[in-house]
PyMOL CGO cylinders between C-alpha atoms (Angstrom):
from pymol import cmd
from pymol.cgo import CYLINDER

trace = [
    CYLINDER, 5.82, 3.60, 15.14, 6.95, 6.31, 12.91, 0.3, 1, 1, 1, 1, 1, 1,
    CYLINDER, 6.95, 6.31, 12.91, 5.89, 6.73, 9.34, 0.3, 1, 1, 1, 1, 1, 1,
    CYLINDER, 5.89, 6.73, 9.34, 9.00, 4.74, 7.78, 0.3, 1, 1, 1, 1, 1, 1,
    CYLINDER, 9.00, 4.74, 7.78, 8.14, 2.36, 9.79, 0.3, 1, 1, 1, 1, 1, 1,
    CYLINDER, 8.14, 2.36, 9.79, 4.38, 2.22, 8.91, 0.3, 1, 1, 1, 1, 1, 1,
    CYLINDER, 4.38, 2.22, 8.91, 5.35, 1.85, 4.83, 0.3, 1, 1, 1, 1, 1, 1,
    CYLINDER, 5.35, 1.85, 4.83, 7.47, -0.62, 6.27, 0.3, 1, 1, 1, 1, 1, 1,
    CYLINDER, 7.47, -0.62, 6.27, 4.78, -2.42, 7.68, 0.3, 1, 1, 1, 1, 1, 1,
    CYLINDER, 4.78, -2.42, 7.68, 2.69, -1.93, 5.21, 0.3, 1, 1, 1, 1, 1, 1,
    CYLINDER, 2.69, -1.93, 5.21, 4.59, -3.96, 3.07, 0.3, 1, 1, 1, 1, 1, 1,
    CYLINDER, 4.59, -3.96, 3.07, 5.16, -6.50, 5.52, 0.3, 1, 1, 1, 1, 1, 1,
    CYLINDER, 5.16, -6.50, 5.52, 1.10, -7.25, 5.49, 0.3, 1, 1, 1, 1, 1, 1,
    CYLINDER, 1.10, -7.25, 5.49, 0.91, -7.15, 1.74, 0.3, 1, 1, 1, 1, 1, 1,
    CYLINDER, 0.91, -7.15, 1.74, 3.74, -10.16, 1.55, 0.3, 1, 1, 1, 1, 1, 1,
    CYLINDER, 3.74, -10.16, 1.55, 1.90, -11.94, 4.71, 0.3, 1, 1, 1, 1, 1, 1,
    CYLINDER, 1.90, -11.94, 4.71, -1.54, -11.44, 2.94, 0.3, 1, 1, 1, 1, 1, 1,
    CYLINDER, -1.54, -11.44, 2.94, -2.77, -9.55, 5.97, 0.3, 1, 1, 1, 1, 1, 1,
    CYLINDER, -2.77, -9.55, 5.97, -5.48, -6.87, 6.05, 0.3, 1, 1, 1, 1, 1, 1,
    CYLINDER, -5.48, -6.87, 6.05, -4.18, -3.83, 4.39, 0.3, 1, 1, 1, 1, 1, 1,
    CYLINDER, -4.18, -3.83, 4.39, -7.34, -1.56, 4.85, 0.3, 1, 1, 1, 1, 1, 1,
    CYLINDER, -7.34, -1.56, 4.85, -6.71, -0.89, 8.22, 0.3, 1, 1, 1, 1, 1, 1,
    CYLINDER, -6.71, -0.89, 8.22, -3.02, 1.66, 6.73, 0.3, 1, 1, 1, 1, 1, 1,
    CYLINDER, -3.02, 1.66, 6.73, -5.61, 3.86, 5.31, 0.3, 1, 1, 1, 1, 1, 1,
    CYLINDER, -5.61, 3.86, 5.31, -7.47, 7.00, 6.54, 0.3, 1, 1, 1, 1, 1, 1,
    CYLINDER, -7.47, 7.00, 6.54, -11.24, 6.04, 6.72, 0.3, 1, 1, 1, 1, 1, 1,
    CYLINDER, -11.24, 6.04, 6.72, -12.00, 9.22, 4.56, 0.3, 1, 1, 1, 1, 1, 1,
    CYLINDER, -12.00, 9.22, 4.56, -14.27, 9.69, 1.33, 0.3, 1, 1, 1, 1, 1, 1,
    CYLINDER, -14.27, 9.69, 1.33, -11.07, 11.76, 0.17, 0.3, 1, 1, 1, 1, 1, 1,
    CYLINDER, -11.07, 11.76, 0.17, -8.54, 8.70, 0.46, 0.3, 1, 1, 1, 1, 1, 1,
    CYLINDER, -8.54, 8.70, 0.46, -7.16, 7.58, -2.88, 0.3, 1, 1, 1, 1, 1, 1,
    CYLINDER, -7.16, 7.58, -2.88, -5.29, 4.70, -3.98, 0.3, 1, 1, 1, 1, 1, 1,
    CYLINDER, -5.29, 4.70, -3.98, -3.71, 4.17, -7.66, 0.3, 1, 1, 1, 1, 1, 1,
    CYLINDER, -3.71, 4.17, -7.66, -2.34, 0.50, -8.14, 0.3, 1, 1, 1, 1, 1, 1,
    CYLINDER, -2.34, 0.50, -8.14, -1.25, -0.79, -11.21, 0.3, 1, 1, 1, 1, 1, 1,
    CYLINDER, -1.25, -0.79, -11.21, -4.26, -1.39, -13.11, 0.3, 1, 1, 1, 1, 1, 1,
    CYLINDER, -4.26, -1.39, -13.11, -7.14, 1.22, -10.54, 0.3, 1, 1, 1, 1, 1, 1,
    CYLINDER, -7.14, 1.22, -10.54, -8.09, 3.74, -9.16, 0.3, 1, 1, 1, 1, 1, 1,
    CYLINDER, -8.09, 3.74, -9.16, -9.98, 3.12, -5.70, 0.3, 1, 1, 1, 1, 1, 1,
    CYLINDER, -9.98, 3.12, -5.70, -11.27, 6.65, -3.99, 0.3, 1, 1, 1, 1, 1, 1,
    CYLINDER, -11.27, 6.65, -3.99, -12.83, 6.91, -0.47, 0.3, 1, 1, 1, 1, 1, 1,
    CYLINDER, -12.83, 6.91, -0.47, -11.79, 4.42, 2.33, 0.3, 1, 1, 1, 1, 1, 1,
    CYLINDER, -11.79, 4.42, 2.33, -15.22, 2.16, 1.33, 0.3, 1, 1, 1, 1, 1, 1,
    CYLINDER, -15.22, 2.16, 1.33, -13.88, 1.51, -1.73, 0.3, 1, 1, 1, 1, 1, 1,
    CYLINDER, -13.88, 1.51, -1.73, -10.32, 1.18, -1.40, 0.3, 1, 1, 1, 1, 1, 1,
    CYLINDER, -10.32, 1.18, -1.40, -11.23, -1.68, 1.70, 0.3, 1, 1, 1, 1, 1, 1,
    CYLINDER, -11.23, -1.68, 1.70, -13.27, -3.25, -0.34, 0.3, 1, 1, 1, 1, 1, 1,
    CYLINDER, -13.27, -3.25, -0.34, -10.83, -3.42, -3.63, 0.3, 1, 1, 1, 1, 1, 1,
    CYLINDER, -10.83, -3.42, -3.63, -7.85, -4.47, -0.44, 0.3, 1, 1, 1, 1, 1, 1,
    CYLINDER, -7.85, -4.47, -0.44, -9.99, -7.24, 0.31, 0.3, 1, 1, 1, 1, 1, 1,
    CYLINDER, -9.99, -7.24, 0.31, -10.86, -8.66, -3.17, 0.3, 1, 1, 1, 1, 1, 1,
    CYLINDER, -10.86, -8.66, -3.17, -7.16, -8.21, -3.76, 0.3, 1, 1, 1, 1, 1, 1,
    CYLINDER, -7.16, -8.21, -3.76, -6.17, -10.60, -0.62, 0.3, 1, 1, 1, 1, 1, 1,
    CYLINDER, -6.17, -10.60, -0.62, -8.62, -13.07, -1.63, 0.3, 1, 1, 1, 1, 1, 1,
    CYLINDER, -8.62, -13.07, -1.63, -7.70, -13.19, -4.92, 0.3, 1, 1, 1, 1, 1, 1,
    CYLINDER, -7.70, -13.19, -4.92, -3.80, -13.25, -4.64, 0.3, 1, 1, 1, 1, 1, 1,
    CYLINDER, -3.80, -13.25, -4.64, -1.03, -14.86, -2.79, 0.3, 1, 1, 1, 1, 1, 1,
    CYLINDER, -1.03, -14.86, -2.79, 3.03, -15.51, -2.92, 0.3, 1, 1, 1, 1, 1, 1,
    CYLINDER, 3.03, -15.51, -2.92, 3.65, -11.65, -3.11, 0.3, 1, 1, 1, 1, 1, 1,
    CYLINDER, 3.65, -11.65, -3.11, 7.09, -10.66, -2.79, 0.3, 1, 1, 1, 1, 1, 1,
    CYLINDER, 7.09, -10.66, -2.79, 7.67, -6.84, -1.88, 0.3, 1, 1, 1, 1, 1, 1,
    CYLINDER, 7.67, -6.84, -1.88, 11.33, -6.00, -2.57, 0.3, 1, 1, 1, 1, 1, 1,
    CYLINDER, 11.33, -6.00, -2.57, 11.70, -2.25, -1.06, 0.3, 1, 1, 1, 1, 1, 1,
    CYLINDER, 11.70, -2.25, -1.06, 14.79, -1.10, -3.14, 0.3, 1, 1, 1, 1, 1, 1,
    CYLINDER, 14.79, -1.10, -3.14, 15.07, 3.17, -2.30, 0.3, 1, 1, 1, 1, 1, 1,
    CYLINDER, 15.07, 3.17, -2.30, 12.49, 3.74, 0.53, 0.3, 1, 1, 1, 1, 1, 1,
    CYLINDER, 12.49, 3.74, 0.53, 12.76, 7.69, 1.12, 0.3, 1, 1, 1, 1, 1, 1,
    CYLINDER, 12.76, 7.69, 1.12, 10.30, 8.64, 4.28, 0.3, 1, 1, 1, 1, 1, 1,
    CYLINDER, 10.30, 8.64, 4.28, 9.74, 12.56, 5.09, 0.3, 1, 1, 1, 1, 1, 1,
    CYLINDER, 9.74, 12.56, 5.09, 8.14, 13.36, 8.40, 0.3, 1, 1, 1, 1, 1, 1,
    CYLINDER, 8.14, 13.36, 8.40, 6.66, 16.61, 9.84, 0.3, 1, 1, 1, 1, 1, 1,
    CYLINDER, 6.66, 16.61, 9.84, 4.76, 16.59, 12.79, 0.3, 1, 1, 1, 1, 1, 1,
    CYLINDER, 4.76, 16.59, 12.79, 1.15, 15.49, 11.53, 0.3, 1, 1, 1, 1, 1, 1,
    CYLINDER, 1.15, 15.49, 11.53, 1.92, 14.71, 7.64, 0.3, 1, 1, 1, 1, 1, 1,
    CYLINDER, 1.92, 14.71, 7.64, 4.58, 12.13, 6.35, 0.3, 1, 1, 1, 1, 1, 1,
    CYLINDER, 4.58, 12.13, 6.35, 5.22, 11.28, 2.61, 0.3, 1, 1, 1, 1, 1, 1,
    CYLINDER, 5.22, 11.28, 2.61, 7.00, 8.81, 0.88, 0.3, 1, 1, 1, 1, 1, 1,
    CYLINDER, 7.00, 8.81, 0.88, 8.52, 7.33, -2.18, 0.3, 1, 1, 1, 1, 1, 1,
    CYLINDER, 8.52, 7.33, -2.18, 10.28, 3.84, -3.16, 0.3, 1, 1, 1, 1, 1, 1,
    CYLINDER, 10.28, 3.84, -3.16, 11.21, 1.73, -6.33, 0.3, 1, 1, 1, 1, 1, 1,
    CYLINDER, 11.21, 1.73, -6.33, 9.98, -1.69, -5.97, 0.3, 1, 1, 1, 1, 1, 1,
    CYLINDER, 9.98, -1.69, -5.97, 10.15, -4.94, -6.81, 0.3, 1, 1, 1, 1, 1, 1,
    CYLINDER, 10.15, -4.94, -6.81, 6.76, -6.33, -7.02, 0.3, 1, 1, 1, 1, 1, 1,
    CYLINDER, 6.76, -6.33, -7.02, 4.93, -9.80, -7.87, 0.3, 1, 1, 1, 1, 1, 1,
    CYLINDER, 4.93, -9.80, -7.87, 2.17, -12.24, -6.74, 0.3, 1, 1, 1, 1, 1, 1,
    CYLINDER, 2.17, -12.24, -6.74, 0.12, -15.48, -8.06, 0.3, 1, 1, 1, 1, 1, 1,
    CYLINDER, 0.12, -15.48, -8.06, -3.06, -14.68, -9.28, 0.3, 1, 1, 1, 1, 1, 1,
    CYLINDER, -3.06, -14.68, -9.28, -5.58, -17.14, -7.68, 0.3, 1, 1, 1, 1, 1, 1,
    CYLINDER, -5.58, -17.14, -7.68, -8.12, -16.13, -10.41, 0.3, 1, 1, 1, 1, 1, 1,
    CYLINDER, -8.12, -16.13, -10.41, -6.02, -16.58, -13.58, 0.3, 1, 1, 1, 1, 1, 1,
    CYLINDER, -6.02, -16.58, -13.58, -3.19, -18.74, -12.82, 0.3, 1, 1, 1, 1, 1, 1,
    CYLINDER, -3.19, -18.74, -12.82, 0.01, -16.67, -13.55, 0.3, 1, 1, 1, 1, 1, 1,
    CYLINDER, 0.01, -16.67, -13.55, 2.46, -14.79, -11.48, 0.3, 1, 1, 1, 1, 1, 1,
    CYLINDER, 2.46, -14.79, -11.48, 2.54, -11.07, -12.08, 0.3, 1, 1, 1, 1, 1, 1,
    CYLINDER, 2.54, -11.07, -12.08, 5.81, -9.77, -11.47, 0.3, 1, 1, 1, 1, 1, 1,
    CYLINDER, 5.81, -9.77, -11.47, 6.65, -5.93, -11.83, 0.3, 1, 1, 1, 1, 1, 1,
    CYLINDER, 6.65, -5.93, -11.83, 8.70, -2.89, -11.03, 0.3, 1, 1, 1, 1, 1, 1,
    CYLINDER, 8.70, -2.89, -11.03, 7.12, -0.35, -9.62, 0.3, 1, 1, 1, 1, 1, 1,
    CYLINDER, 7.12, -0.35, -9.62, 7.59, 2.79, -8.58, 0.3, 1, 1, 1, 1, 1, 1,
    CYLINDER, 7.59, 2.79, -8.58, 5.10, 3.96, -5.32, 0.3, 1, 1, 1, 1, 1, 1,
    CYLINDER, 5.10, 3.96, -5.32, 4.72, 7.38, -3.75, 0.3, 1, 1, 1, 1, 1, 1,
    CYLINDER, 4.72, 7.38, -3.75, 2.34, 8.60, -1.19, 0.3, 1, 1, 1, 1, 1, 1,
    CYLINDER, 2.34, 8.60, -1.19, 0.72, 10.83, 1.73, 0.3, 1, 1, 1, 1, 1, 1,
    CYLINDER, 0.72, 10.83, 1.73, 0.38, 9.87, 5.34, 0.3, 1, 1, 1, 1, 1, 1,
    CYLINDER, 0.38, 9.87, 5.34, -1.23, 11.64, 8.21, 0.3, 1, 1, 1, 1, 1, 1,
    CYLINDER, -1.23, 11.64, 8.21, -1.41, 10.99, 11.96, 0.3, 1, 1, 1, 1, 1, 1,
    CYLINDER, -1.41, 10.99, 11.96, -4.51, 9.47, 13.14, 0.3, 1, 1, 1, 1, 1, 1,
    CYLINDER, -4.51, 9.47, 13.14, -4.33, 9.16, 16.59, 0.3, 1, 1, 1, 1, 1, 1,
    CYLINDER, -4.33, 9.16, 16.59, -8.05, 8.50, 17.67, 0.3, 1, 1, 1, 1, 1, 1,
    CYLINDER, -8.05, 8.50, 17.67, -7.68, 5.44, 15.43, 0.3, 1, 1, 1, 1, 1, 1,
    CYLINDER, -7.68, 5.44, 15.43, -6.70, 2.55, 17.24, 0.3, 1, 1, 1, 1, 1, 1,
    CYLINDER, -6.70, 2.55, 17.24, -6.89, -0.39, 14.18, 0.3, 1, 1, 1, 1, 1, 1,
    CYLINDER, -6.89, -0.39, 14.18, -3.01, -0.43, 14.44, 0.3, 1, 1, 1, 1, 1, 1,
    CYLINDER, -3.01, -0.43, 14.44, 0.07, -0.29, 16.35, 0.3, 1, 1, 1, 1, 1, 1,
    CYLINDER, 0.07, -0.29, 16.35, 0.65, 2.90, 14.52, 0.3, 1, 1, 1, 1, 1, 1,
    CYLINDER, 0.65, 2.90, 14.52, -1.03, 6.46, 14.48, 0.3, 1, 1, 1, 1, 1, 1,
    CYLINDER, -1.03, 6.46, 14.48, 0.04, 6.92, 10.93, 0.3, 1, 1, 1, 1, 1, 1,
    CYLINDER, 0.04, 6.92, 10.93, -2.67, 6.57, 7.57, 0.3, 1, 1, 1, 1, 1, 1,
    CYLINDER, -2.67, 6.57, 7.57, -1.72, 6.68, 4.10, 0.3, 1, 1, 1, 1, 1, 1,
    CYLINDER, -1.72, 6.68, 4.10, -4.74, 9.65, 2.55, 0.3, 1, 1, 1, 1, 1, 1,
    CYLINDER, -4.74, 9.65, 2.55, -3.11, 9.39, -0.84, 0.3, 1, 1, 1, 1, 1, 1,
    CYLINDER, -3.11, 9.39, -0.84, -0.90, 6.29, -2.64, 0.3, 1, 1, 1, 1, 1, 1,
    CYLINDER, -0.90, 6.29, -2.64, 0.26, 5.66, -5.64, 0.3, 1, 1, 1, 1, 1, 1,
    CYLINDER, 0.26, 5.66, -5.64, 1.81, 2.71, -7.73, 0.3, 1, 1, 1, 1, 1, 1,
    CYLINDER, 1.81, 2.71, -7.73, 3.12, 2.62, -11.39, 0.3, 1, 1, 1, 1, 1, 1,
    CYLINDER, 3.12, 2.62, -11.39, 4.78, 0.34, -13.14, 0.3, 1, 1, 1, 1, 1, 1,
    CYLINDER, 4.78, 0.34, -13.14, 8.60, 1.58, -14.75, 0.3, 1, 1, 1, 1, 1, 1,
    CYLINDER, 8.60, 1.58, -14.75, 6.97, -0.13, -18.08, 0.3, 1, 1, 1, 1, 1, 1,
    CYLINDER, 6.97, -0.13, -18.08, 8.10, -3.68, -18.08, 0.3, 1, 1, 1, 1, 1, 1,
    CYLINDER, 8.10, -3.68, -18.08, 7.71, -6.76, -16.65, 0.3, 1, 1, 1, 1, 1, 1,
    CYLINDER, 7.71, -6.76, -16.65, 10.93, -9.17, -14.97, 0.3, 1, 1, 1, 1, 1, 1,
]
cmd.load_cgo(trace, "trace")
């Protein structure tokens, strides 16, 4: 799988509320920036992943401008997208646009998916508003 395909994937768990840990480099150097944290190091960003799953569901993902840059062992990435989800813990849908960027590497020796490719570094933002 090449690192298109990974983001693409990537959002395909996040809509099927499947394990999304697993896309990210188990370093302490990882980061991911969502809408409303910050999670640094792969410990914390599974464990935020996993309180997001259980806390969420009826996401919709809506990839709109998906650019994907690949060099031998380091990919990046940006998109605009169309983002929402049911919060299990307050009752209301969330729904947002979003802008996401981010860094992948290869990862061979690590065999959690059917891709060699880890995001080290994403990052989501809203465009301001919500729809």
């Amino acid at each position: 799988m090449d690192a298109e395909a990974t983001v693409r994937a990537y959002y395909d768990a996040l809509r099927d509320g499947e394990p999304l840990h697993p896309f990210f480099a188990r370093d302490a150097s990882t980061v991911k920036f969502g809408i409303g944290e910050r999670l640094t190091g792969y410990e914390e960003i599974e464990a935020g992943l996993r309180a997001q799953t259980q806390t969420t569901e009826g996401w919709a993902v809506d990839s709109d401008r998906l650019v994907v840059e690949e060099r031998d062992e380091h990919a990046w990435f940006s998109d605009d997208v169309f983002m929402a989800w049911n919060s299990l813990e307050h009752g209301i849908r969330y729904e947002f646009e979003t802008r996401w960027s981010g860094t992948l590497e290869r990862r061979a020796d690590d065999d959690r998916l059917e891709t060699d490719w880890r995001f080290v570094g994403m990052h989501v933002s809203t465009e301001g508003g919500t729809r």
